[in-house]
C-alpha positions in Angstrom: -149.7 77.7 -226.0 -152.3 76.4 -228.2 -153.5 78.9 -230.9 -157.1 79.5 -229.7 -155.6 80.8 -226.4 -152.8 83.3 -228.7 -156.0 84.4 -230.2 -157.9 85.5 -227.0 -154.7 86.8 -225.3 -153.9 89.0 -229.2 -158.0 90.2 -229.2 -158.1 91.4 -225.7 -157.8 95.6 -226.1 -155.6 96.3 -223.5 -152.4 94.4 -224.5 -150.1 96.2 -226.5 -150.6 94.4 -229.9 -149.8 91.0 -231.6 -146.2 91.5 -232.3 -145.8 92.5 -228.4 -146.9 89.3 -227.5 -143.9 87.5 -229.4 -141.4 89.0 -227.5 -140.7 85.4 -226.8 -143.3 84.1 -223.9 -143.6 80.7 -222.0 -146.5 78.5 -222.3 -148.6 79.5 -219.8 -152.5 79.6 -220.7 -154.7 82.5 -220.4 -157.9 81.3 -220.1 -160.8 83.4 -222.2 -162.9 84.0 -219.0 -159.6 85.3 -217.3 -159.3 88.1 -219.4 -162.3 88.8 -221.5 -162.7 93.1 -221.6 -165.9 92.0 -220.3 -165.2 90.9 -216.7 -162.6 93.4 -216.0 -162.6 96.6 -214.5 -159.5 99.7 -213.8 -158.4 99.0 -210.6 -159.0 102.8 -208.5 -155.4 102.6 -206.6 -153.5 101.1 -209.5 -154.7 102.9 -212.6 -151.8 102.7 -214.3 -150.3 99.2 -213.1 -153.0 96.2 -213.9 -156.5 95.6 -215.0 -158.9 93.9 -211.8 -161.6 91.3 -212.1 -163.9 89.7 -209.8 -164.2 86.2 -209.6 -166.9 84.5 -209.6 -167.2 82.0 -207.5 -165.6 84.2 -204.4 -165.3 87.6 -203.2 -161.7 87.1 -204.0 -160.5 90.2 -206.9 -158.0 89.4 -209.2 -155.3 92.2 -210.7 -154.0 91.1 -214.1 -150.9 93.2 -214.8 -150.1 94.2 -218.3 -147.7 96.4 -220.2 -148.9 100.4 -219.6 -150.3 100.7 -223.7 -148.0 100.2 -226.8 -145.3 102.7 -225.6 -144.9 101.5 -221.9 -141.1 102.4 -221.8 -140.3 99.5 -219.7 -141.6 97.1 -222.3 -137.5 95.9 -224.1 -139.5 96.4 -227.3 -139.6 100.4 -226.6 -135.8 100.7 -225.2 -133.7 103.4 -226.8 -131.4 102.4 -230.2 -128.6 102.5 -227.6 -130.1 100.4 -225.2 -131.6 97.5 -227.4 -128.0 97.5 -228.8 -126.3 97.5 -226.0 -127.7 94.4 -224.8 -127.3 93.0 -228.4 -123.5 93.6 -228.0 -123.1 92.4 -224.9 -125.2 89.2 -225.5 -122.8 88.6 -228.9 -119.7 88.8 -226.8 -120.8 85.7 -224.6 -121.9 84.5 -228.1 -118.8 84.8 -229.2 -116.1 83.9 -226.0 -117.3 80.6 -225.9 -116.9 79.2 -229.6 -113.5 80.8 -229.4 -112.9 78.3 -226.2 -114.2 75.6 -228.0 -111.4 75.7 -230.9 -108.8 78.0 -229.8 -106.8 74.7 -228.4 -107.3 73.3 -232.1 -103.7 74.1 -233.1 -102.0 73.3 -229.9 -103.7 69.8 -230.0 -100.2 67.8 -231.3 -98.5 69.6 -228.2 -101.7 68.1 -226.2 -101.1 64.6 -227.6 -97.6 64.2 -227.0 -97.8 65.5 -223.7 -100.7 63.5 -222.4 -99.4 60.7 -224.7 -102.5 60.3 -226.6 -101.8 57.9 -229.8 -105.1 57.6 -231.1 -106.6 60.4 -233.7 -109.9 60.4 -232.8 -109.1 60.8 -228.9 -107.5 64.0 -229.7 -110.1 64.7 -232.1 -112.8 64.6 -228.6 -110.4 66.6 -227.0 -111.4 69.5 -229.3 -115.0 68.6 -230.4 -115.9 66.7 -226.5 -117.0 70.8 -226.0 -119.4 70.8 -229.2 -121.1 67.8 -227.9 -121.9 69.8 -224.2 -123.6 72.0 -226.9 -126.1 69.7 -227.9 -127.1 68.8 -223.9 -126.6 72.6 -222.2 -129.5 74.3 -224.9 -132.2 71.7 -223.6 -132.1 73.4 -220.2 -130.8 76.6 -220.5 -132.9 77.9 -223.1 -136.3 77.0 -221.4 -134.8 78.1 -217.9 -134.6 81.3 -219.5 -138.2 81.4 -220.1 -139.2 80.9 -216.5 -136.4 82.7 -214.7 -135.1 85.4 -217.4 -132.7 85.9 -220.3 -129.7 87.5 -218.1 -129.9 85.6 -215.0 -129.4 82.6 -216.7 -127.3 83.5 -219.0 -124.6 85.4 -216.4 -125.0 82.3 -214.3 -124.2 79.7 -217.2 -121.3 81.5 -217.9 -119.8 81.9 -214.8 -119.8 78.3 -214.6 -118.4 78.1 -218.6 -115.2 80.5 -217.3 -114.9 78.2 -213.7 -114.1 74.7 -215.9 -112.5 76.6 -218.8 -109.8 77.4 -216.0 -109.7 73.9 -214.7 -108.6 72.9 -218.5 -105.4 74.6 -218.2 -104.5 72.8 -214.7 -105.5 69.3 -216.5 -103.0 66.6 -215.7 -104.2 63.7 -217.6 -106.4 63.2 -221.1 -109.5 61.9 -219.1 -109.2 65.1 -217.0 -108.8 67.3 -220.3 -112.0 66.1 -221.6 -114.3 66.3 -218.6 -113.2 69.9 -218.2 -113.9 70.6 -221.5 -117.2 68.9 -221.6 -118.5 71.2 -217.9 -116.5 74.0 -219.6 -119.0 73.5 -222.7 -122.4 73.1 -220.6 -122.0 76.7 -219.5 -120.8 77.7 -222.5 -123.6 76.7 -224.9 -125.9 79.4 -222.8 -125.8 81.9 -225.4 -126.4 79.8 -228.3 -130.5 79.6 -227.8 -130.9 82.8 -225.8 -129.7 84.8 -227.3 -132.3 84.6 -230.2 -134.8 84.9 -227.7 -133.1 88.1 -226.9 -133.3 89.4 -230.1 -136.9 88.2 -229.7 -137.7 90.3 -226.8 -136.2 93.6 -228.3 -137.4 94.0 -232.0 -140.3 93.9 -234.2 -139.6 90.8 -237.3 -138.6 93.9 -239.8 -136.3 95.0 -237.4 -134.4 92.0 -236.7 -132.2 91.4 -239.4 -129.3 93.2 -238.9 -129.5 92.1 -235.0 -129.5 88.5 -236.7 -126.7 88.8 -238.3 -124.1 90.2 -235.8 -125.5 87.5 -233.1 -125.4 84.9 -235.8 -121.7 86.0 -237.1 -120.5 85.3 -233.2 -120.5 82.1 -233.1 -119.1 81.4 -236.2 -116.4 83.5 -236.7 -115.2 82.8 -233.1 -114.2 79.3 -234.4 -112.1 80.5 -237.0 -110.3 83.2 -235.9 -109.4 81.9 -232.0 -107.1 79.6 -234.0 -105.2 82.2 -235.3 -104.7 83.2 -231.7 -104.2 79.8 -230.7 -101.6 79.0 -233.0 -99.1 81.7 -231.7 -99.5 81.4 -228.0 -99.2 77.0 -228.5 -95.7 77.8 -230.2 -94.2 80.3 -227.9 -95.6 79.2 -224.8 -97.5 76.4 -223.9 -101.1 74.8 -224.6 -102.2 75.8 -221.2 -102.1 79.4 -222.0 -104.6 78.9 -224.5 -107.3 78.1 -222.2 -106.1 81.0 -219.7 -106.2 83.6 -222.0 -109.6 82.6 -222.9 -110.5 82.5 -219.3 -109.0 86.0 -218.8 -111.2 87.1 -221.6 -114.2 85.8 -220.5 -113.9 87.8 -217.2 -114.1 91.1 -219.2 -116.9 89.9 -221.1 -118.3 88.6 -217.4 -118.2 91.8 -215.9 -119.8 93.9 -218.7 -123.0 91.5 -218.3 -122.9 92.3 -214.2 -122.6 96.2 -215.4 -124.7 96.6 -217.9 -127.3 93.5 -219.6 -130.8 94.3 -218.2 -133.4 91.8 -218.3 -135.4 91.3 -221.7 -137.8 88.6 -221.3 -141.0 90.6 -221.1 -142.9 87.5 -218.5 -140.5 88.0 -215.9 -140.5 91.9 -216.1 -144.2 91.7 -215.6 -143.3 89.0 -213.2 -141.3 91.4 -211.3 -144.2 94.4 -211.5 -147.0 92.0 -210.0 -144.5 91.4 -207.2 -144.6 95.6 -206.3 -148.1 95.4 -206.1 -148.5 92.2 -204.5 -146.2 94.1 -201.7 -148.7 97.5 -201.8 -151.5 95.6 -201.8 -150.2 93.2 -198.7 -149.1 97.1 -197.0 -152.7 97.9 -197.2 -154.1 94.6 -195.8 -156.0 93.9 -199.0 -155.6 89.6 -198.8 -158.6 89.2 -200.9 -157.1 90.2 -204.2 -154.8 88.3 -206.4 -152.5 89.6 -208.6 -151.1 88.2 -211.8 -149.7 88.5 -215.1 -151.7 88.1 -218.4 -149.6 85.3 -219.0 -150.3 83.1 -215.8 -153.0 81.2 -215.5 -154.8 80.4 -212.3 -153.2 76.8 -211.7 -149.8 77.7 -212.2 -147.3 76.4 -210.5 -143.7 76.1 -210.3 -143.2 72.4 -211.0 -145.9 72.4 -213.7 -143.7 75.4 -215.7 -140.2 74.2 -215.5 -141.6 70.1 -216.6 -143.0 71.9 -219.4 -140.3 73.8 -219.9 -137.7 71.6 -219.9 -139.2 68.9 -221.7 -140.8 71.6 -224.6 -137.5 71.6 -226.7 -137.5 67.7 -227.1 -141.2 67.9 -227.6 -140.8 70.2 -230.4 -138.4 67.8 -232.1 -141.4 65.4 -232.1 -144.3 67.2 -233.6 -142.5 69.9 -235.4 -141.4 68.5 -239.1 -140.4 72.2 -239.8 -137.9 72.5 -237.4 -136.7 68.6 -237.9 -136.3 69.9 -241.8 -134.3 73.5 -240.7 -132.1 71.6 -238.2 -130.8 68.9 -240.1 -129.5 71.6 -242.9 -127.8 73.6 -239.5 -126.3 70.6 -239.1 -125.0 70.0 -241.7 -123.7 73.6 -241.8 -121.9 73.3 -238.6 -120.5 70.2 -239.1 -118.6 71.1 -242.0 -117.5 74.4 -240.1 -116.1 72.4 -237.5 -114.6 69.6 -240.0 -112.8 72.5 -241.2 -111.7 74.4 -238.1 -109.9 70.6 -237.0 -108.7 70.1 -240.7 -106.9 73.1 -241.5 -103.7 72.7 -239.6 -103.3 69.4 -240.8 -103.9 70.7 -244.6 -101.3 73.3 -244.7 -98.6 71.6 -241.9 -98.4 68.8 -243.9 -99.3 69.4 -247.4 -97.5 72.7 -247.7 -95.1 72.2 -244.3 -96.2 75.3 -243.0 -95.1 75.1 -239.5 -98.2 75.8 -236.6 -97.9 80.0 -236.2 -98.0 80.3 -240.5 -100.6 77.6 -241.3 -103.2 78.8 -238.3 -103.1 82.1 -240.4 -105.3 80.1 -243.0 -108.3 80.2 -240.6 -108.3 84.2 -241.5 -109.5 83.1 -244.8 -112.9 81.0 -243.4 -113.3 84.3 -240.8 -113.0 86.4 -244.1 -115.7 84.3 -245.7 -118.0 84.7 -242.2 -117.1 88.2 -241.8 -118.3 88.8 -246.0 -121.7 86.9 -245.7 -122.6 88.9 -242.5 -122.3 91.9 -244.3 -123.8 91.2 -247.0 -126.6 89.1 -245.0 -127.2 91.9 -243.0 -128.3 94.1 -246.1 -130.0 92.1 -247.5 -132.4 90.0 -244.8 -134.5 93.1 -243.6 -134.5 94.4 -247.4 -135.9 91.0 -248.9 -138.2 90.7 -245.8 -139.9 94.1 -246.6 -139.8 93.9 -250.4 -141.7 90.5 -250.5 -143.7 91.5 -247.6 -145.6 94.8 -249.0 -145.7 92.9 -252.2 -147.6 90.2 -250.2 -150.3 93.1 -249.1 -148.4 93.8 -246.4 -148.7 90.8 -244.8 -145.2 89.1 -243.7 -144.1 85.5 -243.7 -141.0 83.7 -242.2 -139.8 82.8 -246.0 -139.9 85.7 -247.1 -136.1 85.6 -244.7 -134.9 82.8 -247.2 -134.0 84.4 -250.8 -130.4 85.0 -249.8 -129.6 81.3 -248.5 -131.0 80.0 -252.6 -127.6 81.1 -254.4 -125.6 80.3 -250.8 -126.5 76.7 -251.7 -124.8 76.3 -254.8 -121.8 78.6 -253.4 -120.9 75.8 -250.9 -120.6 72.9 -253.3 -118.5 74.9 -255.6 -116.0 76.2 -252.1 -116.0 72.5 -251.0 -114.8 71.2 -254.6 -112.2 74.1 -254.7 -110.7 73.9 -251.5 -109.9 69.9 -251.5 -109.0 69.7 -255.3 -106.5 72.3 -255.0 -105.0 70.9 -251.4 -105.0 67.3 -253.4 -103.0 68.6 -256.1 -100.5 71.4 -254.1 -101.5 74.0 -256.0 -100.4 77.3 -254.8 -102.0 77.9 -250.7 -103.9 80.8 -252.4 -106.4 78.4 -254.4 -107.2 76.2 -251.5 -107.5 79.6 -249.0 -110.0 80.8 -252.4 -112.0 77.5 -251.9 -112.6 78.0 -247.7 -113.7 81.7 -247.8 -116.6 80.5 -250.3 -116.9 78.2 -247.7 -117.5 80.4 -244.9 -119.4 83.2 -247.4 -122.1 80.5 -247.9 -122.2 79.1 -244.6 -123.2 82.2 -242.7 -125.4 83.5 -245.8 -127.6 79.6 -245.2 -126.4 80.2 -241.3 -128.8 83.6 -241.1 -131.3 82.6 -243.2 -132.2 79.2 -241.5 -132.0 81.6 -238.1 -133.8 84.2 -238.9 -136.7 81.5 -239.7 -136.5 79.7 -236.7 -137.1 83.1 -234.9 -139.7 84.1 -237.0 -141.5 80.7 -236.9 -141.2 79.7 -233.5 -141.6 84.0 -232.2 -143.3 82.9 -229.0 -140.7 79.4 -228.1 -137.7 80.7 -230.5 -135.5 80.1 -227.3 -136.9 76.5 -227.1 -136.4 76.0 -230.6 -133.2 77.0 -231.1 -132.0 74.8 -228.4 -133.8 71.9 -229.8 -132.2 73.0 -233.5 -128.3 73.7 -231.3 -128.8 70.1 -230.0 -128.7 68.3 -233.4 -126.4 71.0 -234.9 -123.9 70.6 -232.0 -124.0 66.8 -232.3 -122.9 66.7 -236.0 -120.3 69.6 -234.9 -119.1 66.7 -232.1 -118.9 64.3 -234.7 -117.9 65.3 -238.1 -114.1 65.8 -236.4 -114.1 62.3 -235.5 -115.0 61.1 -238.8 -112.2 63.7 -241.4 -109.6 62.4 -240.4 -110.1 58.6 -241.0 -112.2 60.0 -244.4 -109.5 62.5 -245.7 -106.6 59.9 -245.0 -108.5 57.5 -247.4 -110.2 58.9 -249.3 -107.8 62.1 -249.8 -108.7 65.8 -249.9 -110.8 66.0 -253.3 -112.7 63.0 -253.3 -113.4 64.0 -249.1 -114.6 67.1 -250.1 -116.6 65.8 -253.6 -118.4 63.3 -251.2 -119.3 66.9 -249.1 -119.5 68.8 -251.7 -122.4 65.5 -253.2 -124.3 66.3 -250.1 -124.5 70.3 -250.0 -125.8 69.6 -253.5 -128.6 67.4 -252.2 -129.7 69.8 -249.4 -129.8 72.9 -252.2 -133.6 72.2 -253.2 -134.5 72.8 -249.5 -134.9 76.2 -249.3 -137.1 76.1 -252.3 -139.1 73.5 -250.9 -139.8 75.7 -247.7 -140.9 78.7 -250.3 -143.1 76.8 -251.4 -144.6 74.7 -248.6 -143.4 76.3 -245.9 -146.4 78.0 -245.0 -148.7 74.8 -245.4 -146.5 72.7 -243.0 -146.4 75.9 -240.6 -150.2 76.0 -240.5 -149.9 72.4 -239.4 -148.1 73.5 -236.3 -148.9 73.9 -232.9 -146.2 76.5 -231.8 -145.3 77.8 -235.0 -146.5 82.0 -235.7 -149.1 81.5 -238.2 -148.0 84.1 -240.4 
């Protein structure tokens, strides 16, 4: 949606506001003429439902339906605390079931070699990280399909196909079966990943989302890195296959609380849904020469012209969007070293220390204790930066104003990186190294929200598009920085791996700075961005 069209759809006085309108909406144009306050009229039978105008060119009558005012109840924005935060829980547990899927298996995956008789340390590497890379493909689709269709259907649907191929992983006979399951198991998996900041989206105002933000962003990454924990135990006293049924059992509790309980959020489809009631009064009192719509739809939709754009917006994005190029390349980064250190840690403290497999996954506690710490303290401190620097601005709120918390975070990863390999290198009591991954994790999540929270903020009207185009890249380097440790630890060892890391964090730390500073002038250059 161009921002000449956001501009006639935020002046016209009978929508609920600006903010309203970023409860996360497709791209489907609202021409001027369609909804100046000029041409339209209260419809006598439906006072309360839609606005009517006649058109021009016809005796056909056209019924625009809008929200009822700024306090319509049935707008997600106005839900009840418990409401908005049921949904929020609800959403985070899918968030969270499927990372702990995607390394739960990490520990058992020497029992998975020997059984399958893989030799090779990269094909049991994609045994593990073969689900990442479903992450990169399963966001394209997903996350625009839930701008047509709606936030929970697509989402309950996605997942019930996640928890039908997780299954299958546990029946796998051979290696080539392991990693097709895993990859389908993934594709339905990645679901919540980019809707569920659209979620988040759909129920609060940008000072209120903060604290959302940080439990949906501490999901995904805490899942990770205590499912190995988990995993650990149940691979030595029962078998690799369990791993990925206990999962499975989990994700059918999770399943039927979004059957129960998640409502749909996405305000398009809810109004969707209310043009369809009086589409069927109207068609009860024979009136075929009106036309109802939402003030979102335009008059040539169509079906096939909404999902093309939809599916193809994400990539699009990647294209003409240098801002979210720049954020997604740091997420990267981000999750790749999370995952290079979810693969790496049983190998660190099984052979370095010869911890056997139930003692050394207890290690990943210290990365979830890391997460677990930045969320907290993340979750203070977005919504209170946002509004200090916001009514010092005049009132008058930008997306960087989410990024003063990630400018020590960069510095805190460098120093975790250096800490945790140097002191693995040289056997130093498992206390320093475990010292040197929660900084890890503290600084990961701290960057993690920040660099979310922006995307959302920038990208209000598309954030599910754009954090599927930002998951794709990020899941990629999660696929493949596995692959690489191994062969890079081996020869390099642990403290120059992690000094060549730890180079890299260093040269990324000016980056939130530089958006600070420019990120408003490379916004403004934007076609989909909020101009804040």
């Amino acid at each position: 949606m161009s921002s000449s069209t956001l501009n006639d759809v935020e002046s016209r006085t009978l929508t609920e506001g600006k903010e309203d309108l970023e409860a996360g909406l497709p791209d489907r144009h609202v021409s001027k003429e369609a909804i100046s306050d000029q041409d339209i009229t209260q419809v006598p039978r439906h006072p309360s439902l839609a606005d009517q105008e006649q058109d021009g060119d016809s005796d056909e009558s056209v019924i625009i339906v809008n929200w009822e005012g700024t306090d319509d109840p049935k707008n997600p924005r106005n839900w009840s605390f418990r409401k908005k935060w049921g949904a929020i829980a609800i959403v985070s547990a899918f968030t969270f079931i499927s990372p702990i899927a995607s390394s739960m298996v990490a520990p058992a995956s020497a029992q998975i070699a020997s059984e399958m008789g893989i030799r090779s340390s990269v094909v049991t590497a994609m045994t593990i990280s073969v689900f990442i890379l479903a992450y990169a493909i399963g966001p394209l689709f997903l996350g625009p399909l839930s701008e047509i269709y709606g936030r929970s259907r697509v989402l309950q649907i996605a997942n019930m196909w996640f928890f039908a191929w997780n299954l299958g992983c546990g029946f796998a006979q051979n290696t080539a079966e392991l990693i097709v399951f895993r990859f389908f198991a993934g594709l339905g998996g990645s679901a919540p990943l980019s809707i569920g900041g659209g979620v988040i989206g759909d129920l609060f105002h940008p000072q209120q989302r903060g604290q959302a933000i940080a439990i949906y962003t501490l999901a995904p990454l805490v899942g990770p890195t205590v499912a190995p924990v988990a995993g650990a135990w149940i691979a030595e006293r029962s078998t690799w296959r369990w791993v990925f049924w206990a999962t499975t059992i989990a994700d059918a509790c999770v399943q039927a609380m979004g059957l129960l309980f998640l409502k749909e959020t996405y305000g398009p489809v809810l109004l969707e849904r209310k043009a369809a009631t009086i589409r069927a009064s109207l068609s009860a009192e024979k009136r075929t020469h009106t036309r109802v719509r939402t003030v979102f739809e335009s008059d040539d939709r169509n079906g096939r012209a909404i999902l093309q754009r939809a599916l193809t917006r994400p990539f699009a994005m990647f294209a003409r969007e240098p801002i979210l190029d720049l954020i997604s390349i740091y997420t990267a980064f981000l999750y790749g070293l999370l995952y290079l250190f979810i693969t790496t840690l049983p190998e660190i403290f099984q052979q370095t220390y010869h911890q056997p497999i139930g003692l050394a996954g207890l290690h990943y506690i210290a990365l979830g204790l890391g997460l677990f710490t930045g969320a907290q303290i993340g979750a203070r401190v977005l919504d209170r930066s946002y509004k200090y620097f916001t009514a010092k601005n005049g009132g008058v709120a930008r997306p960087e104003y989410r990024l003063p918390q990630m400018m020590p975070a960069t510095l805190i990863l460098p120093a975790g990186l250096l800490l945790a390999g140097w002191t693995a290198q040289n056997h130093v009591f498992w206390f320093a190294p475990d010292v040197g991954i929660y900084l890890v994790g503290l600084s990961i999540i701290l960057m993690n929200l920040s660099l979310q929270s922006y995307i959302i903020d920038t990208f209000t009207l598309f954030a599910a598009s754009a954090l599927a185009a930002s998951t794709f890249l990020r899941s990629l380097a999660g696929f493949g920085f596995p692959l690489f440790a191994p062969a890079m630890f081996h020869s390099l060892g642990y403290g120059k791996g992690d000094t060549v890391l730890a180079a890299v964090a260093f040269a990324l730390a000016p980056v939130p700075f530089f958006f600070w500073k420019f990120g408003e002038r490379i916004r403004g250059m934007s076609k989909t961005a909020h101009k804040a």
